[in-house]
mmCIF file of the N, C-alpha and C atoms, coordinates in Angstrom:
data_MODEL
# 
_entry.id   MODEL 
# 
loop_
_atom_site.group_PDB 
_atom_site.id 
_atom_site.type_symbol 
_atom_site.label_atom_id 
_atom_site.label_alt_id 
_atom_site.label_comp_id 
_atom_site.label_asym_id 
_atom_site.label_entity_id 
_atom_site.label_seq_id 
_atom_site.pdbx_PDB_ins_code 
_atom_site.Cartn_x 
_atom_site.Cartn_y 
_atom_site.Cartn_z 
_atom_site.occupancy 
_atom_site.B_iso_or_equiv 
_atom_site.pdbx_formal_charge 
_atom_site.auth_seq_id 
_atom_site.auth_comp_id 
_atom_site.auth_asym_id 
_atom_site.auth_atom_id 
_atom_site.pdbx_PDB_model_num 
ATOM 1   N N  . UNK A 1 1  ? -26.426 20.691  36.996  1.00 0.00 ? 1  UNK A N  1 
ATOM 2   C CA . UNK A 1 1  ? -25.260 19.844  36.881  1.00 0.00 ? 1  UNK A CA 1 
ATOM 3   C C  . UNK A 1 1  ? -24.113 20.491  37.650  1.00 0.00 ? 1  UNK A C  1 
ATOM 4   N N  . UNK A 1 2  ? -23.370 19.697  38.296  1.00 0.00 ? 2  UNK A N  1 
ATOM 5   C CA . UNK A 1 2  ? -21.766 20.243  38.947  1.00 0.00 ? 2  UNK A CA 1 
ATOM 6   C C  . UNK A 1 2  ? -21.024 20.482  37.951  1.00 0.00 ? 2  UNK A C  1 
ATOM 7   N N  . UNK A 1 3  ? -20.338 21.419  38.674  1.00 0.00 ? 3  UNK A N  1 
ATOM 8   C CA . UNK A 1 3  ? -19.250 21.719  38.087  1.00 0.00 ? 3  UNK A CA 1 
ATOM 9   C C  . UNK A 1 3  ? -17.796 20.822  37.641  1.00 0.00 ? 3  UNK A C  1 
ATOM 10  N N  . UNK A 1 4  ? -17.736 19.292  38.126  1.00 0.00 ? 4  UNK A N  1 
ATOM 11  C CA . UNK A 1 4  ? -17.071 18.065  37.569  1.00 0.00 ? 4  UNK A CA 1 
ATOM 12  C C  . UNK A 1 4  ? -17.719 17.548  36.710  1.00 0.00 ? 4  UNK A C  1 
ATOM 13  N N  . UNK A 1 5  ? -18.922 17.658  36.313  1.00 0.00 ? 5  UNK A N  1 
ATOM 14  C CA . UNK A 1 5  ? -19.763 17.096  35.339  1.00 0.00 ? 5  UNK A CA 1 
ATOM 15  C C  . UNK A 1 5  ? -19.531 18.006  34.366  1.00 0.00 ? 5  UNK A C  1 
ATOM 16  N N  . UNK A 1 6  ? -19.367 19.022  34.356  1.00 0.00 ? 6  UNK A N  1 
ATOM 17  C CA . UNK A 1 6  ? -19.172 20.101  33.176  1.00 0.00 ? 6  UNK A CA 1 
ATOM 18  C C  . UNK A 1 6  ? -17.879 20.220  32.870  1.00 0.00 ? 6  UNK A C  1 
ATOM 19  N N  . UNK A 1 7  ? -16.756 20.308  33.727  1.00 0.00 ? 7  UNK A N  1 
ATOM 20  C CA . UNK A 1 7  ? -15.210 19.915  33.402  1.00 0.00 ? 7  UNK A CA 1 
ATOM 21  C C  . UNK A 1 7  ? -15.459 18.529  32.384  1.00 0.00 ? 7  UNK A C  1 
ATOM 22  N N  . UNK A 1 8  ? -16.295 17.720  32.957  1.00 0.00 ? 8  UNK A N  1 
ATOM 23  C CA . UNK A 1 8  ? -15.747 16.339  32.233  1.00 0.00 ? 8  UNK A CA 1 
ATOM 24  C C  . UNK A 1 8  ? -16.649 16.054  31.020  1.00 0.00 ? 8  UNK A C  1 
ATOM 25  N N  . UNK A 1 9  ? -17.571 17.067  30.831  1.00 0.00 ? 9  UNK A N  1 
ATOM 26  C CA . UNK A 1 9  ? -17.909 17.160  29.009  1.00 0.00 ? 9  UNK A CA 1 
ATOM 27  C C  . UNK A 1 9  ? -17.315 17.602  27.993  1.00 0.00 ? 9  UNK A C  1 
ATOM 28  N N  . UNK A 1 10 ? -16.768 18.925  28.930  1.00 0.00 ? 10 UNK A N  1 
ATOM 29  C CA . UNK A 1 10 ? -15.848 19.866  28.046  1.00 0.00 ? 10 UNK A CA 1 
ATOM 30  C C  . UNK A 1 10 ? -14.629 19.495  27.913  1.00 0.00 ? 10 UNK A C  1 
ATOM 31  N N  . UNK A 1 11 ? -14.234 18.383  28.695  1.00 0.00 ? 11 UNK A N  1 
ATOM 32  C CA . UNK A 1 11 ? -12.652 17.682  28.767  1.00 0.00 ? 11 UNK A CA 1 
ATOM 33  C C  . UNK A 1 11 ? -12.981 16.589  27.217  1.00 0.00 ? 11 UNK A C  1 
ATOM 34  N N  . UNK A 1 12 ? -13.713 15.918  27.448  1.00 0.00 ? 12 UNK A N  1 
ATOM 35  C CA . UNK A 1 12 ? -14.380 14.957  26.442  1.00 0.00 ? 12 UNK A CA 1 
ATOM 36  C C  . UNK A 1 12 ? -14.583 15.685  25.182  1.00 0.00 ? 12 UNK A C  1 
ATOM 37  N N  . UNK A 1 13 ? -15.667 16.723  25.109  1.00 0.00 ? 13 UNK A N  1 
ATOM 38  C CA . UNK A 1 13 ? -15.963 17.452  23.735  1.00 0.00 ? 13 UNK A CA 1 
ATOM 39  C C  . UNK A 1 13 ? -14.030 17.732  22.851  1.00 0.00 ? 13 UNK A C  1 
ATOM 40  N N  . UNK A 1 14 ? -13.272 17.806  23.615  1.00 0.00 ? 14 UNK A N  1 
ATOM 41  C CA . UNK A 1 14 ? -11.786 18.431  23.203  1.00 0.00 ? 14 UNK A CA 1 
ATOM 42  C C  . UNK A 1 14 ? -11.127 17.345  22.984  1.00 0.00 ? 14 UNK A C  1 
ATOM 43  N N  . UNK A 1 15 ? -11.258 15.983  23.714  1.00 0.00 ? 15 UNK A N  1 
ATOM 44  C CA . UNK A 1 15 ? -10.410 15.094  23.197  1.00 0.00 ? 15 UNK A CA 1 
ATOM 45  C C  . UNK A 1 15 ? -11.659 14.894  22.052  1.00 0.00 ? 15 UNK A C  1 
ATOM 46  N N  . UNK A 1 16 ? -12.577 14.797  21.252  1.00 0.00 ? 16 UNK A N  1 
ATOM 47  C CA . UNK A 1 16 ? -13.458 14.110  20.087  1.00 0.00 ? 16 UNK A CA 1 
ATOM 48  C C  . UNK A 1 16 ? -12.481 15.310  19.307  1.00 0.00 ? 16 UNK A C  1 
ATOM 49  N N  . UNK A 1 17 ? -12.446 16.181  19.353  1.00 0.00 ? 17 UNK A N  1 
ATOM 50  C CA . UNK A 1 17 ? -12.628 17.617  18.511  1.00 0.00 ? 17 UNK A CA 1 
ATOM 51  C C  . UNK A 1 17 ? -10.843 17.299  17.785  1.00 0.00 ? 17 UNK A C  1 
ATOM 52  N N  . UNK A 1 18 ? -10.186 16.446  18.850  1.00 0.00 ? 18 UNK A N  1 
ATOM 53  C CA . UNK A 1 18 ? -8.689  16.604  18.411  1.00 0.00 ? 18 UNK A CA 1 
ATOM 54  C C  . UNK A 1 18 ? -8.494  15.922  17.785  1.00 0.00 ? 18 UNK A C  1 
ATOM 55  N N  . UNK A 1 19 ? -9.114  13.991  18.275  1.00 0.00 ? 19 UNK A N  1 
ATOM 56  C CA . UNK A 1 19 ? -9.099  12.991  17.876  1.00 0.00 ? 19 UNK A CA 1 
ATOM 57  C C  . UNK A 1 19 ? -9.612  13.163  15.934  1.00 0.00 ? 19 UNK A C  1 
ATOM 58  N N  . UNK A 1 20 ? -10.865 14.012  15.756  1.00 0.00 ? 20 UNK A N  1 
ATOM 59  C CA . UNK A 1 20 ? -11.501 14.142  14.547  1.00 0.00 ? 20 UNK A CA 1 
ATOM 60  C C  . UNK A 1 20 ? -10.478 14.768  13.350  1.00 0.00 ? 20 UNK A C  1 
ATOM 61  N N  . UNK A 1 21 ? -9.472  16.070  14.062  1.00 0.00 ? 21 UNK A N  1 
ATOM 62  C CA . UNK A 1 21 ? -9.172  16.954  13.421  1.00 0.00 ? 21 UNK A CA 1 
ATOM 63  C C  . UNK A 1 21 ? -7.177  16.089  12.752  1.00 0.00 ? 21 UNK A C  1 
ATOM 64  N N  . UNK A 1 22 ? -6.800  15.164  14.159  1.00 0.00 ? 22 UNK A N  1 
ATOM 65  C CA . UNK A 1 22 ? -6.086  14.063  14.203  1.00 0.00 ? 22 UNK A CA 1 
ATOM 66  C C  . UNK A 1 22 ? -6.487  13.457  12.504  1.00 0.00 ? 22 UNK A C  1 
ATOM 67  N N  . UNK A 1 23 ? -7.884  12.507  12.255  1.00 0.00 ? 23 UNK A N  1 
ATOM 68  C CA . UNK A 1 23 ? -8.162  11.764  11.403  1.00 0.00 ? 23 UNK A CA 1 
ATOM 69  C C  . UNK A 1 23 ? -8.135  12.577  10.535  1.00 0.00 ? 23 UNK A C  1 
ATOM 70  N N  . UNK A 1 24 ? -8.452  13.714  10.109  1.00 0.00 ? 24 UNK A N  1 
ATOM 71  C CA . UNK A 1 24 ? -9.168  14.522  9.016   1.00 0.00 ? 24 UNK A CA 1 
ATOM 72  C C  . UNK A 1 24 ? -7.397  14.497  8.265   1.00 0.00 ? 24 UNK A C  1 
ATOM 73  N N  . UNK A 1 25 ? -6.524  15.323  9.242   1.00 0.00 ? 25 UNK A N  1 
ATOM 74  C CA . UNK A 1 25 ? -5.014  15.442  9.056   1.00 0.00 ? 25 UNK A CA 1 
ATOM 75  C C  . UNK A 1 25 ? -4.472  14.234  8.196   1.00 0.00 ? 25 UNK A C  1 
ATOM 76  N N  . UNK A 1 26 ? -4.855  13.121  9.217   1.00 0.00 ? 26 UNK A N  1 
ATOM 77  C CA . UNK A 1 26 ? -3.530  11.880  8.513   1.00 0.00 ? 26 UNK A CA 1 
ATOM 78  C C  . UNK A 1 26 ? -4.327  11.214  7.231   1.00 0.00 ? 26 UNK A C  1 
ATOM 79  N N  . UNK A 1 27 ? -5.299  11.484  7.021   1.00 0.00 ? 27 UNK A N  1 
ATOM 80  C CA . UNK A 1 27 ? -6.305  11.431  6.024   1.00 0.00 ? 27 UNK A CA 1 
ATOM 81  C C  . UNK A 1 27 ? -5.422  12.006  4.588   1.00 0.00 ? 27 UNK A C  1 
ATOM 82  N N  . UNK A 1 28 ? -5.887  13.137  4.924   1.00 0.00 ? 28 UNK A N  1 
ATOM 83  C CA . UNK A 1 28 ? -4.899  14.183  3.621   1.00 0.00 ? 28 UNK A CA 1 
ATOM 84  C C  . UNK A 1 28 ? -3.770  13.738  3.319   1.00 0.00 ? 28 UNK A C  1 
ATOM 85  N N  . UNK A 1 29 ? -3.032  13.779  4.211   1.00 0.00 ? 29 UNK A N  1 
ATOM 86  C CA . UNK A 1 29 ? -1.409  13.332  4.094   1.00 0.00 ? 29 UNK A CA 1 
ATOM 87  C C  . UNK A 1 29 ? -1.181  11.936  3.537   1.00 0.00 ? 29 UNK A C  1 
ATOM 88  N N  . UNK A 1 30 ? -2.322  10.979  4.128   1.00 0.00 ? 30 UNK A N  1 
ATOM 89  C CA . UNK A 1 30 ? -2.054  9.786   3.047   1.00 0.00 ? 30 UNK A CA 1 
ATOM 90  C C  . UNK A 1 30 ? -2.665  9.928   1.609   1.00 0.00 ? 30 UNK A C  1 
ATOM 91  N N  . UNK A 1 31 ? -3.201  10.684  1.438   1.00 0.00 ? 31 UNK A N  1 
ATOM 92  C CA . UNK A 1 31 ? -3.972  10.977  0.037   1.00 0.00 ? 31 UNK A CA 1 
ATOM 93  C C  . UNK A 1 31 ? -3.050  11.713  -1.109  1.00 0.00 ? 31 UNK A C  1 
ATOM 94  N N  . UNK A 1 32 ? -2.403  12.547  -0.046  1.00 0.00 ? 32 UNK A N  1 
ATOM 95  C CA . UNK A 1 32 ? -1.386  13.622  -0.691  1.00 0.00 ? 32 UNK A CA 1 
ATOM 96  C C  . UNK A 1 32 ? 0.076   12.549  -0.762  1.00 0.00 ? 32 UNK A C  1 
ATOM 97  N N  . UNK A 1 33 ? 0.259   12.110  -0.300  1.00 0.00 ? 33 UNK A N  1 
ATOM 98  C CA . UNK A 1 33 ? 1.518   11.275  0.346   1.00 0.00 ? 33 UNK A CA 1 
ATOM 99  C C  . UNK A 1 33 ? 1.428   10.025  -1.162  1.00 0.00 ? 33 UNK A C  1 
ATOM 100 N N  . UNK A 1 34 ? 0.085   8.908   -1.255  1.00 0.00 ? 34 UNK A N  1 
ATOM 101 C CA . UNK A 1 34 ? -0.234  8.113   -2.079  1.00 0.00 ? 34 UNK A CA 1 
ATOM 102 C C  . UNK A 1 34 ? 0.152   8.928   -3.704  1.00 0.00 ? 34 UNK A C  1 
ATOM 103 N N  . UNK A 1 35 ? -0.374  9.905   -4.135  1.00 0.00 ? 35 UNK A N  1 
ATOM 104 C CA . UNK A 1 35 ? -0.401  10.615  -5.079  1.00 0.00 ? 35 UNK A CA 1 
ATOM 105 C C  . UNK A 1 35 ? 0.813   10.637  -5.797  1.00 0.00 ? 35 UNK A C  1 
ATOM 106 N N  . UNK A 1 36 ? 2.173   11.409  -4.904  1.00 0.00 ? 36 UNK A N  1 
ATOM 107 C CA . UNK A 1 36 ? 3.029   11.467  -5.231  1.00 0.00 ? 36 UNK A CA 1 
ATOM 108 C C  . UNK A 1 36 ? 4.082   10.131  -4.923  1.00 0.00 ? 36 UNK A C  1 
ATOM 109 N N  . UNK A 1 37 ? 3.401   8.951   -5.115  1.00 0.00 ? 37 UNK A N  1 
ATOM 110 C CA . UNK A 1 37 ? 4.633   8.065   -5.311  1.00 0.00 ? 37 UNK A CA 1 
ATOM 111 C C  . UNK A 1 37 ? 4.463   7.532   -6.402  1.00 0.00 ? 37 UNK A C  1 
ATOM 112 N N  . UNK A 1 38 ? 3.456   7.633   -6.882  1.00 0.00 ? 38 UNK A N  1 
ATOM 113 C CA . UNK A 1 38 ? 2.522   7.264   -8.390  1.00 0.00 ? 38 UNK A CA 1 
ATOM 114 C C  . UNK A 1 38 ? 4.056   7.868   -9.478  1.00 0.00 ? 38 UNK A C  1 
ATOM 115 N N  . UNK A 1 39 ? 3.882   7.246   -10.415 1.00 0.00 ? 39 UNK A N  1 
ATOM 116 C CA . UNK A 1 39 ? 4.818   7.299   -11.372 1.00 0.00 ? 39 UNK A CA 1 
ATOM 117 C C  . UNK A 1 39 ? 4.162   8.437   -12.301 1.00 0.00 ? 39 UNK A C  1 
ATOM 118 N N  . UNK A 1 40 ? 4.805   9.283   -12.975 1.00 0.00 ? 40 UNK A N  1 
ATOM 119 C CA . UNK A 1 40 ? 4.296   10.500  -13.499 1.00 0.00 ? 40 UNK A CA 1 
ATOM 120 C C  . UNK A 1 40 ? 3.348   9.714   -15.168 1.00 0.00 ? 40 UNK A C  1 
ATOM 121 N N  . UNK A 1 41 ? 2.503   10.231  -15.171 1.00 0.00 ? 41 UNK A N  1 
ATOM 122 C CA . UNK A 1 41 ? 2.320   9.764   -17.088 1.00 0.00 ? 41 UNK A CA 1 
ATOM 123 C C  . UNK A 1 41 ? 3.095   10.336  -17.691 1.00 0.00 ? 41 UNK A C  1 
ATOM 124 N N  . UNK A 1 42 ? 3.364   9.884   -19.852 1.00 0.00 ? 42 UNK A N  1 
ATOM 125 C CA . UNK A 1 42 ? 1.943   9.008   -19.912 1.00 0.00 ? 42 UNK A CA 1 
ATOM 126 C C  . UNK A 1 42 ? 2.244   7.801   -19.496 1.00 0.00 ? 42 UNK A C  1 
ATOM 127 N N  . UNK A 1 43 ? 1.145   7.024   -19.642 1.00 0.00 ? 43 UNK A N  1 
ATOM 128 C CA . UNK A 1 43 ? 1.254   5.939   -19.567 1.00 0.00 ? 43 UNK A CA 1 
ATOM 129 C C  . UNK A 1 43 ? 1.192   5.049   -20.855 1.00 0.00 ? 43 UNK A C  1 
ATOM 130 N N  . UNK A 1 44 ? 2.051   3.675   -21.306 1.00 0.00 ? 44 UNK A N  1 
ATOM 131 C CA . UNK A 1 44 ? 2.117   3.273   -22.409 1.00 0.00 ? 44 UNK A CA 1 
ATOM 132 C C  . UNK A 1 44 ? 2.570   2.087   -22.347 1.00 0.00 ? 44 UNK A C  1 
ATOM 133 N N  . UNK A 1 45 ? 1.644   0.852   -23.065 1.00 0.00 ? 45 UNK A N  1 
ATOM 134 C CA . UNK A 1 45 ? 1.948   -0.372  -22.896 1.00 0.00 ? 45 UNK A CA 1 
ATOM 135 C C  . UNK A 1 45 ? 3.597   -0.668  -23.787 1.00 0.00 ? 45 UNK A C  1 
ATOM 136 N N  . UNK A 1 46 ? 3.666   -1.557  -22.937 1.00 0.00 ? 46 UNK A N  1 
ATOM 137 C CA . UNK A 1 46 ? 5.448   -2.369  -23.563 1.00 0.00 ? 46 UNK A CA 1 
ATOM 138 C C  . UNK A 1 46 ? 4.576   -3.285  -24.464 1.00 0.00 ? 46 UNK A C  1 
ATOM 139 N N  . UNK A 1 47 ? 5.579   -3.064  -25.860 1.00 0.00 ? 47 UNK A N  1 
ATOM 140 C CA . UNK A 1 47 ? 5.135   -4.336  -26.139 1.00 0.00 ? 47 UNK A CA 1 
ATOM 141 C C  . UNK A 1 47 ? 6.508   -5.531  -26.165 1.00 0.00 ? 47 UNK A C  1 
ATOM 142 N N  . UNK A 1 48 ? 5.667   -6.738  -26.085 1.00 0.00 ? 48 UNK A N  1 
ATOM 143 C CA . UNK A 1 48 ? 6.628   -7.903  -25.914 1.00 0.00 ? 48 UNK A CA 1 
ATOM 144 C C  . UNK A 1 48 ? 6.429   -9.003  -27.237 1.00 0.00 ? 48 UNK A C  1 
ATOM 145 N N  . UNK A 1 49 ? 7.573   -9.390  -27.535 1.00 0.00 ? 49 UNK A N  1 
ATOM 146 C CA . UNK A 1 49 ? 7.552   -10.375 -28.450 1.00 0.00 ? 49 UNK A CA 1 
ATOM 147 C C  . UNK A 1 49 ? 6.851   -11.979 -28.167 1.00 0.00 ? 49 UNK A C  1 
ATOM 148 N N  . UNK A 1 50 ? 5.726   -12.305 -28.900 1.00 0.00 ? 50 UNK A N  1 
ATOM 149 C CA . UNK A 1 50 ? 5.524   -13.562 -28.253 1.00 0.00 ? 50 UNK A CA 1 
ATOM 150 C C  . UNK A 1 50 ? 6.487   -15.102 -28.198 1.00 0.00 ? 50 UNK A C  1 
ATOM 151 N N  . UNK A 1 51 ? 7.553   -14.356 -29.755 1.00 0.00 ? 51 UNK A N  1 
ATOM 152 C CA . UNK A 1 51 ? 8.451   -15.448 -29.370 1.00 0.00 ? 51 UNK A CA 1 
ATOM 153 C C  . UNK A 1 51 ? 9.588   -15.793 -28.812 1.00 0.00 ? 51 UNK A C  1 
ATOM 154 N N  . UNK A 1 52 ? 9.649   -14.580 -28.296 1.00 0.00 ? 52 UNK A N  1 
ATOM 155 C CA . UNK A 1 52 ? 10.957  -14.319 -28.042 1.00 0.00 ? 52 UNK A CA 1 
ATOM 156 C C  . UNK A 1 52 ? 10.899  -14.948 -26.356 1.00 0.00 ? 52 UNK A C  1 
ATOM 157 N N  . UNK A 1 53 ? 12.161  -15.832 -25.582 1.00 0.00 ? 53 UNK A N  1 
ATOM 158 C CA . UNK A 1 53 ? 11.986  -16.094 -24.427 1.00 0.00 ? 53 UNK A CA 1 
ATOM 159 C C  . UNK A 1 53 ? 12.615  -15.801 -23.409 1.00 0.00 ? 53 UNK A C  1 
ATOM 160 N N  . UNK A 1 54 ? 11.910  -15.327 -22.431 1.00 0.00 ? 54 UNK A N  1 
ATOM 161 C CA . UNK A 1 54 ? 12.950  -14.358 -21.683 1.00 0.00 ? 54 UNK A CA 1 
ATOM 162 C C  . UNK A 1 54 ? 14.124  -15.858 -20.708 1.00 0.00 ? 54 UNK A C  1 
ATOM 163 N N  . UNK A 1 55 ? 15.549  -14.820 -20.921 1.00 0.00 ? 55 UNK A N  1 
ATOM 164 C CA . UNK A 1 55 ? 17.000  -15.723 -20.361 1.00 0.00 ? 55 UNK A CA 1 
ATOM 165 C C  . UNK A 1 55 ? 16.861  -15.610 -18.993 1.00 0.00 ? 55 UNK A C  1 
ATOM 166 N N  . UNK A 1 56 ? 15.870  -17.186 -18.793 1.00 0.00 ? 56 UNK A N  1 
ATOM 167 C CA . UNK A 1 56 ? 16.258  -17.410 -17.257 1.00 0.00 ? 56 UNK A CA 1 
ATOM 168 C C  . UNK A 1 56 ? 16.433  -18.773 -16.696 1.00 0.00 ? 56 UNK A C  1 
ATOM 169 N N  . UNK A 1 57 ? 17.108  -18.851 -16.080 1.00 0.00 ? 57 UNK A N  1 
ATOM 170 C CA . UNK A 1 57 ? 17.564  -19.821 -15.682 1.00 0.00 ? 57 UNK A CA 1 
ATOM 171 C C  . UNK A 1 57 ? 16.621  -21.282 -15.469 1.00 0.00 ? 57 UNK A C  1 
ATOM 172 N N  . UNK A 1 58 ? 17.007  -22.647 -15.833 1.00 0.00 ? 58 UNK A N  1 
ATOM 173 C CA . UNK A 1 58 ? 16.091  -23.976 -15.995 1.00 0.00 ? 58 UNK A CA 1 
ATOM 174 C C  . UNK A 1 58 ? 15.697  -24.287 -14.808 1.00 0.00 ? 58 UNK A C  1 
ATOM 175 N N  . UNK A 1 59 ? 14.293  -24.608 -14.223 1.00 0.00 ? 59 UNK A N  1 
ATOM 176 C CA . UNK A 1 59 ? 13.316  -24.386 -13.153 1.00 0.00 ? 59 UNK A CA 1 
ATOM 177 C C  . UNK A 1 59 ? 13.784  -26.038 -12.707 1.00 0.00 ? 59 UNK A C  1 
ATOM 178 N N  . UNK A 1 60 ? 14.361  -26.304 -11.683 1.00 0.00 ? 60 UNK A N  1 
ATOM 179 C CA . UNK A 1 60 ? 14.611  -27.469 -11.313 1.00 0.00 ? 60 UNK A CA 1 
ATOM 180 C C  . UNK A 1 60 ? 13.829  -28.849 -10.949 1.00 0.00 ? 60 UNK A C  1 
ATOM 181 N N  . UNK A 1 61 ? 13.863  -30.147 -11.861 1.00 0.00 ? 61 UNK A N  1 
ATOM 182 C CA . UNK A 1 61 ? 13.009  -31.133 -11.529 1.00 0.00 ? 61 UNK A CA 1 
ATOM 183 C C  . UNK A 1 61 ? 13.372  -32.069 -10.483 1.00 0.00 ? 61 UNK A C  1 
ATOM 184 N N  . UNK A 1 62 ? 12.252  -32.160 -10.090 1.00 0.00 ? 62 UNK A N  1 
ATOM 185 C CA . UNK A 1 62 ? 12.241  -33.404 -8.823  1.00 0.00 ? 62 UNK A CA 1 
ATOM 186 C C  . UNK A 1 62 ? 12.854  -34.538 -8.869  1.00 0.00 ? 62 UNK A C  1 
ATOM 187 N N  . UNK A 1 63 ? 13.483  -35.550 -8.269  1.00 0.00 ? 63 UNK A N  1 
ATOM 188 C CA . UNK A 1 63 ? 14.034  -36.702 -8.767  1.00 0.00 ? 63 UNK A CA 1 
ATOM 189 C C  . UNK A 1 63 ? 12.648  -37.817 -9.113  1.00 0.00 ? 63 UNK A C  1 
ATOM 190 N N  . UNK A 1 64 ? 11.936  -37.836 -7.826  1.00 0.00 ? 64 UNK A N  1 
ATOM 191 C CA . UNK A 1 64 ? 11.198  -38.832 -8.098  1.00 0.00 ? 64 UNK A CA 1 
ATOM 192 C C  . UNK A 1 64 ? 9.614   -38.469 -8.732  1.00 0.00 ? 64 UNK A C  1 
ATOM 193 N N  . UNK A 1 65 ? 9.634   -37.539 -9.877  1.00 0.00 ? 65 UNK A N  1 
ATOM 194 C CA . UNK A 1 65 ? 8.829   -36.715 -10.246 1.00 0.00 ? 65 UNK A CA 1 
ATOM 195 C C  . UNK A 1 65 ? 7.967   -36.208 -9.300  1.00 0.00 ? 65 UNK A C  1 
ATOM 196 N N  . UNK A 1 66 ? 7.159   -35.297 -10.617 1.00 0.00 ? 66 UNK A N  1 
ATOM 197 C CA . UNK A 1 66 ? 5.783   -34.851 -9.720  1.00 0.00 ? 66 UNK A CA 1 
ATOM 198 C C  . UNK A 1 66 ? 5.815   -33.399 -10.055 1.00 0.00 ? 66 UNK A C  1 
ATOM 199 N N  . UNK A 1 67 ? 5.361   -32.463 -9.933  1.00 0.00 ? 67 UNK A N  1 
ATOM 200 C CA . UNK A 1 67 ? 4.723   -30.880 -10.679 1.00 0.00 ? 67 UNK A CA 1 
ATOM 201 C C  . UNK A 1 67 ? 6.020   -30.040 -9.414  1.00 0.00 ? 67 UNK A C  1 
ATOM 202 N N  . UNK A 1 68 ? 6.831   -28.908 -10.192 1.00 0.00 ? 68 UNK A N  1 
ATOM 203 C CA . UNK A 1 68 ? 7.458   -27.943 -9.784  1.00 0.00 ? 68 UNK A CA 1 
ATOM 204 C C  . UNK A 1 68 ? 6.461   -26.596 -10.312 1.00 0.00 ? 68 UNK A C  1 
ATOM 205 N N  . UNK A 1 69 ? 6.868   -25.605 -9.330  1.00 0.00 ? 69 UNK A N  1 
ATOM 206 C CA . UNK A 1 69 ? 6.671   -24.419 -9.614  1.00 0.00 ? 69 UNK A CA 1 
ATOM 207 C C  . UNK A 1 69 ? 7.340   -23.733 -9.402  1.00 0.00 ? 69 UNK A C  1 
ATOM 208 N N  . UNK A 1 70 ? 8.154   -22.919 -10.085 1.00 0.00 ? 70 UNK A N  1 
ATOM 209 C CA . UNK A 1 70 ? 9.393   -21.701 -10.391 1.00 0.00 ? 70 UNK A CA 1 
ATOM 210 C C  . UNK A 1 70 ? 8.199   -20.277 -10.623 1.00 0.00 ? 70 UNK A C  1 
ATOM 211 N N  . UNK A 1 71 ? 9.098   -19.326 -9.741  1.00 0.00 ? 71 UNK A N  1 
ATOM 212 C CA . UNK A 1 71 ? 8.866   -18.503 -9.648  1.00 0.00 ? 71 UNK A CA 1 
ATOM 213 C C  . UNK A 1 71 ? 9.675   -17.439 -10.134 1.00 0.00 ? 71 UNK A C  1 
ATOM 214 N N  . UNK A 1 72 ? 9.782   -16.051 -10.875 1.00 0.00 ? 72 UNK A N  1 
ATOM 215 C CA . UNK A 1 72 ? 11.504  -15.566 -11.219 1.00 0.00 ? 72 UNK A CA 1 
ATOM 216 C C  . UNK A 1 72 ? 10.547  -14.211 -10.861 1.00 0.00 ? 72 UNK A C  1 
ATOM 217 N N  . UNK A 1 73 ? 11.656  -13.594 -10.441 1.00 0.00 ? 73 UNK A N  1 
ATOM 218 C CA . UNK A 1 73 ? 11.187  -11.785 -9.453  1.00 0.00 ? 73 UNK A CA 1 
ATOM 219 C C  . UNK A 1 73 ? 12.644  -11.533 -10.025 1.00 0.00 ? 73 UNK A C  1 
ATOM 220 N N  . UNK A 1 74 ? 11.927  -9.904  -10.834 1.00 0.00 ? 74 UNK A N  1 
ATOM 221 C CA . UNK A 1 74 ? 13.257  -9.208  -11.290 1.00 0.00 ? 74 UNK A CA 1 
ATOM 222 C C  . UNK A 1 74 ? 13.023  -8.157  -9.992  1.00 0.00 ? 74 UNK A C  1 
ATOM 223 N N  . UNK A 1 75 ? 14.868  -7.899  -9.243  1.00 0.00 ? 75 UNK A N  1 
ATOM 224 C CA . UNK A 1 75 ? 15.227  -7.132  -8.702  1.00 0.00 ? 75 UNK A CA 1 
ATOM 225 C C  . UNK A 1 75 ? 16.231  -6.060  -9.732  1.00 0.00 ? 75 UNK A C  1 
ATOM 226 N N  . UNK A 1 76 ? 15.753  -4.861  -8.514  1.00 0.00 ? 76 UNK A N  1 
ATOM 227 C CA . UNK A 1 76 ? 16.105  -3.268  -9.158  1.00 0.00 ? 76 UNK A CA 1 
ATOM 228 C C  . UNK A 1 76 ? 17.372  -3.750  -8.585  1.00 0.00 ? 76 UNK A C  1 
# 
C-alpha cells in the first residue's frame, strides 16, 4: 500500500476515535446534566379534596351552541 493510502486510514481511524470519544462525552453529560434537574426526594402525593373546586374562571359558550374545550395552565 502507498503511503496516501496509509495517511488516509490513519486520518480516518482518528476522526472515528474522536467522533466515538465526542458521543461517549455528551452521553455522560446528558445523563449527569438530566439527573440533576430532577427535583430532590421524598417524594409524596398531594392530597386533594374531591369537593372542593378549584377558582377558575367560567369556560366560555358558543352562541350558536355546540361542545367547548377550556383548557387552564398554572404559571410559576
Amino acid at each position: 500500500m502507498d503511503m496516501a493510502g496509509k495517511r488516509r486510514r490513519r486520518v480516518w481511524r482518528r476522526v472515528v476515535i474522536v467522533w466515538a470519544l465526542a458521543v461517549v462525552v455528551a452521553g455522560g453529560l446528558t445523563l449527569w446534566m438530566q439527573d440533576s434537574t430532577e427535583p430532590q426526594g421524598p417524594y409524596v402525593w398531594e392530597e386533594n379534596d374531591p369537593e372542593e373546586t378549584p377558582d377558575l374562571p367560567p369556560c366560555p359558550t358558543p352562541e350558536e351552541g355546540g361542545a367547548v374545550l377550556c383548557a387552564y395552565a398554572e404559571v410559576d
